[in-house]
C-alpha positions in Angstrom: 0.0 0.0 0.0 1.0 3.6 -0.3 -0.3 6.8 1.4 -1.3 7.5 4.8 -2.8 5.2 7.5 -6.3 5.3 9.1 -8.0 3.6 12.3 -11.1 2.5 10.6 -9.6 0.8 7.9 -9.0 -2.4 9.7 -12.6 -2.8 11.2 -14.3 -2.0 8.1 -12.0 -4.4 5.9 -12.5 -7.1 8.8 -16.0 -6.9 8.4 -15.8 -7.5 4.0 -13.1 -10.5 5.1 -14.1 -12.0 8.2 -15.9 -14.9 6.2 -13.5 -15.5 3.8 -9.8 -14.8 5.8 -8.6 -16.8 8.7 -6.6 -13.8 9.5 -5.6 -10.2 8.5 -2.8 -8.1 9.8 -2.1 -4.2 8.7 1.6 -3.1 8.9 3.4 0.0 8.4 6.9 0.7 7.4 8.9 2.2 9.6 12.5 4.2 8.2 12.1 2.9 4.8 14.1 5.5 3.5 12.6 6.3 -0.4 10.4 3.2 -0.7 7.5 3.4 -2.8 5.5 1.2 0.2 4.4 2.7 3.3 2.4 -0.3 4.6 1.5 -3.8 4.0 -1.9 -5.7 4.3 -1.4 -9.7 5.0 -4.1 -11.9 4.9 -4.8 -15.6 5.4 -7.3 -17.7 3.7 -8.0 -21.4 2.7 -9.6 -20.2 -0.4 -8.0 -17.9 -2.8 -11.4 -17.5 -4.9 -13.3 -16.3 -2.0 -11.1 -14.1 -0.5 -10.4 -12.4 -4.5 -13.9 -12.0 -3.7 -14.5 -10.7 -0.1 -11.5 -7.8 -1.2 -13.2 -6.7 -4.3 -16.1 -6.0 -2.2 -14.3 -4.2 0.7 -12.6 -2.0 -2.2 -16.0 -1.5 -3.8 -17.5 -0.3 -0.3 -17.6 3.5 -0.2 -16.1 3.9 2.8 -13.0 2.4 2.1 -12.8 4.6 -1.1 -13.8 7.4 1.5 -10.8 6.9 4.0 -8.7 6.2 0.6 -9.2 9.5 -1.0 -8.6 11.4 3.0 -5.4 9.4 3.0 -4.4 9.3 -0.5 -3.9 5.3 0.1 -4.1 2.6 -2.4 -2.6 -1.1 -3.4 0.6 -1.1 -5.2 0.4 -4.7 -6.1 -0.8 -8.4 -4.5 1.5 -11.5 -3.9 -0.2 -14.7 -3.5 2.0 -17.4 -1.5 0.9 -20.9 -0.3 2.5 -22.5 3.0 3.9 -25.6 2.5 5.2 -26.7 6.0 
Protein backbone atom coordinates (compact mmCIF):
# COMPACT_ATOMS: atom_id res chain seq x y z
CA UNK A 1 0.00 0.00 0.00
CA UNK A 2 1.04 3.58 -0.33
CA UNK A 3 -0.30 6.77 1.42
CA UNK A 4 -1.35 7.46 4.84
CA UNK A 5 -2.79 5.24 7.53
CA UNK A 6 -6.35 5.33 9.07
CA UNK A 7 -8.01 3.57 12.32
CA UNK A 8 -11.15 2.48 10.59
CA UNK A 9 -9.63 0.77 7.91
CA UNK A 10 -8.97 -2.45 9.72
CA UNK A 11 -12.65 -2.78 11.18
CA UNK A 12 -14.30 -2.03 8.10
CA UNK A 13 -11.95 -4.38 5.85
CA UNK A 14 -12.49 -7.13 8.77
CA UNK A 15 -15.98 -6.88 8.40
CA UNK A 16 -15.76 -7.52 4.03
CA UNK A 17 -13.10 -10.48 5.10
CA UNK A 18 -14.13 -12.04 8.19
CA UNK A 19 -15.87 -14.88 6.21
CA UNK A 20 -13.46 -15.47 3.77
CA UNK A 21 -9.83 -14.80 5.83
CA UNK A 22 -8.55 -16.78 8.72
CA UNK A 23 -6.58 -13.82 9.53
CA UNK A 24 -5.59 -10.19 8.53
CA UNK A 25 -2.81 -8.05 9.84
CA UNK A 26 -2.08 -4.23 8.73
CA UNK A 27 1.62 -3.14 8.93
CA UNK A 28 3.40 0.03 8.43
CA UNK A 29 6.87 0.65 7.39
CA UNK A 30 8.92 2.25 9.62
CA UNK A 31 12.54 4.20 8.21
CA UNK A 32 12.12 2.91 4.79
CA UNK A 33 14.06 5.54 3.52
CA UNK A 34 12.63 6.28 -0.37
CA UNK A 35 10.39 3.22 -0.70
CA UNK A 36 7.55 3.44 -2.83
CA UNK A 37 5.47 1.20 0.19
CA UNK A 38 4.36 2.72 3.30
CA UNK A 39 2.39 -0.25 4.59
CA UNK A 40 1.47 -3.76 3.98
CA UNK A 41 -1.88 -5.73 4.25
CA UNK A 42 -1.44 -9.73 5.03
CA UNK A 43 -4.13 -11.86 4.94
CA UNK A 44 -4.79 -15.57 5.40
CA UNK A 45 -7.31 -17.73 3.66
CA UNK A 46 -8.05 -21.42 2.69
CA UNK A 47 -9.64 -20.16 -0.36
CA UNK A 48 -8.01 -17.89 -2.76
CA UNK A 49 -11.45 -17.47 -4.89
CA UNK A 50 -13.27 -16.32 -2.04
CA UNK A 51 -11.11 -14.13 -0.47
CA UNK A 52 -10.38 -12.39 -4.46
CA UNK A 53 -13.91 -12.00 -3.71
CA UNK A 54 -14.47 -10.73 -0.07
CA UNK A 55 -11.53 -7.83 -1.20
CA UNK A 56 -13.17 -6.66 -4.33
CA UNK A 57 -16.06 -5.99 -2.24
CA UNK A 58 -14.29 -4.15 0.65
CA UNK A 59 -12.60 -2.02 -2.24
CA UNK A 60 -15.96 -1.55 -3.76
CA UNK A 61 -17.50 -0.30 -0.35
CA UNK A 62 -17.56 3.54 -0.23
CA UNK A 63 -16.06 3.86 2.76
CA UNK A 64 -13.02 2.41 2.10
CA UNK A 65 -12.76 4.59 -1.13
CA UNK A 66 -13.75 7.44 1.50
CA UNK A 67 -10.78 6.92 3.97
CA UNK A 68 -8.68 6.18 0.58
CA UNK A 69 -9.21 9.48 -0.95
CA UNK A 70 -8.59 11.44 2.97
CA UNK A 71 -5.41 9.38 3.03
CA UNK A 72 -4.42 9.28 -0.46
CA UNK A 73 -3.92 5.27 0.08
CA UNK A 74 -4.07 2.59 -2.40
CA UNK A 75 -2.58 -1.07 -3.43
CA UNK A 76 0.56 -1.08 -5.18
CA UNK A 77 0.38 -4.70 -6.13
CA UNK A 78 -0.83 -8.38 -4.50
CA UNK A 79 1.50 -11.48 -3.85
CA UNK A 80 -0.17 -14.69 -3.48
CA UNK A 81 2.01 -17.39 -1.53
CA UNK A 82 0.92 -20.87 -0.32
CA UNK A 83 2.49 -22.46 3.02
CA UNK A 84 3.90 -25.56 2.53
CA UNK A 85 5.16 -26.71 5.98
Amino acid sequence: MSGGASSDAPDIAWGHLKNAATGLMFTRLFAGGPAAWTGAIFTWTDSVASMASAAANSWADPKVQAIQAETGSQPLGRLINRVLA
